[in-house]
C-alpha positions as CSV (number, residue, x, y, z in Angstrom):
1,X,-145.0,32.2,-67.3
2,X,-144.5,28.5,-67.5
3,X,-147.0,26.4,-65.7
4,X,-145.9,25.8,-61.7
5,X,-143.1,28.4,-62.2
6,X,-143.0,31.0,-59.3
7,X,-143.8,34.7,-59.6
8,X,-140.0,35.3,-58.4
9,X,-139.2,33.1,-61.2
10,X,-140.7,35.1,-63.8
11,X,-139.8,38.4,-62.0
12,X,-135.9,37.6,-62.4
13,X,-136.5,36.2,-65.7
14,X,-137.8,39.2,-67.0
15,X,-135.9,41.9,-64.8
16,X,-138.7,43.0,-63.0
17,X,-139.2,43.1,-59.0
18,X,-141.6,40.4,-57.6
19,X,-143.9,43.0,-55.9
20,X,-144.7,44.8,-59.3
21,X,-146.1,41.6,-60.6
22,X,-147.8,41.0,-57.4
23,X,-149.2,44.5,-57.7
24,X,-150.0,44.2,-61.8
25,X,-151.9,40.5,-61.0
26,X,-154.0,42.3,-58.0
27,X,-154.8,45.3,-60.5
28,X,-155.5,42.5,-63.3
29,X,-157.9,40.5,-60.8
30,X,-159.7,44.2,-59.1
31,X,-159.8,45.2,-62.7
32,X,-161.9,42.0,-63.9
33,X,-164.0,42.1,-60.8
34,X,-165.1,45.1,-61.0
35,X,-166.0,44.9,-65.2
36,X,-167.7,41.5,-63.9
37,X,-169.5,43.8,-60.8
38,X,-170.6,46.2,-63.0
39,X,-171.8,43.8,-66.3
40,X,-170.0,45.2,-68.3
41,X,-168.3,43.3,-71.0
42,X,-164.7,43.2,-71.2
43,X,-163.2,44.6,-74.5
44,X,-159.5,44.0,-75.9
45,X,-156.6,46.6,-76.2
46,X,-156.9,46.1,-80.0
47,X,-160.4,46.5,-80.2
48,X,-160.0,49.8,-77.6
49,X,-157.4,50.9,-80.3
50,X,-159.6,50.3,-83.7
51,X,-162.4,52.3,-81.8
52,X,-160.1,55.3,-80.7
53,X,-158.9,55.1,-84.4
54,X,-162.4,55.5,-85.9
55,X,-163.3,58.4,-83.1
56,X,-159.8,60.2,-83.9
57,X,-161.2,59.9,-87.7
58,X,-165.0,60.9,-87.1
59,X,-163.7,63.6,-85.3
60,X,-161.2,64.7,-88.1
61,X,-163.8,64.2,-90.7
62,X,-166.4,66.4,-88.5
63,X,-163.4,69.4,-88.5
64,X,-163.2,69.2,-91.8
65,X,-167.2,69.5,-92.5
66,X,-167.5,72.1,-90.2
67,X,-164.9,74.3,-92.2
68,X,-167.0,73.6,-95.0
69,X,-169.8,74.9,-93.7
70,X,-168.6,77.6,-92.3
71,X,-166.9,78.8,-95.4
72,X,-169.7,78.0,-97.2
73,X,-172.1,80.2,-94.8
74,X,-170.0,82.9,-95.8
75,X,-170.1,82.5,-99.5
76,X,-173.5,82.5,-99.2
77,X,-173.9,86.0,-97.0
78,X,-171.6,87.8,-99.7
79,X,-173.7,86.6,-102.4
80,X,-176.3,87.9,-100.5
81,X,-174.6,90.8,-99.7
82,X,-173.8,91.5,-104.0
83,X,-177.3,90.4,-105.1
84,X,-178.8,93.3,-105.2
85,X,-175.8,95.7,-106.4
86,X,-176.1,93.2,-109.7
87,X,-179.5,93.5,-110.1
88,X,-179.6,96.8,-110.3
89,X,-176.9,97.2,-112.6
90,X,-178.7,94.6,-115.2
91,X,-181.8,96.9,-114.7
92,X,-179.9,99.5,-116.0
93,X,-178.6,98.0,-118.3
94,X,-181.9,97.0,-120.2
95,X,-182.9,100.3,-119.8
96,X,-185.8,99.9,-117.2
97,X,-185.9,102.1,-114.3
């Protein structure tokens, strides 16, 4: 928007109704307000996107762990599960009782 150009200007410029960019200014304005109101701080769309990047990632790389341990949990009750079958048989083996 050019400086001292109208809303309609700008509307017709870019195809767009007049209303919606009455609307999307009002939302813009109650929007600030409100983040102002509240004290919270007022964070960019790219910086929304790098975060929801990292969580997409945490959360992949917290799957991925959680796999692991569960197939490690496993590994570990068979072992447990074997451990004495194997001891026995080196027991006999050596010849002790």
């Amino acid at each position: 928007m050019f400086e001292g150009e109208s809303i309609s200007a700008v509307a017709r410029r870019n195809g767009v109704a007049p209303n919606l960019l009455y609307r999307w200014r009002k939302l813009m304005l109650e929007g600030g307000s409100i983040a102002v109101a509240a004290d919270d701080s007022v964070t960019g769309n790219r910086t929304v996107r790098d975060m929801e990047a990292r969580i997409r990632e945490l959360e992949r790389q917290l799957g991925r762990k959680t796999l692991e341990n569960e197939i490690l949990k496993e590994a570990l009750e068979k072992s447990r599960s074997k451990k004495p079958t194997l001891l026995a048989q080196s027991l006999r083996r050596d010849g002790s009782p």
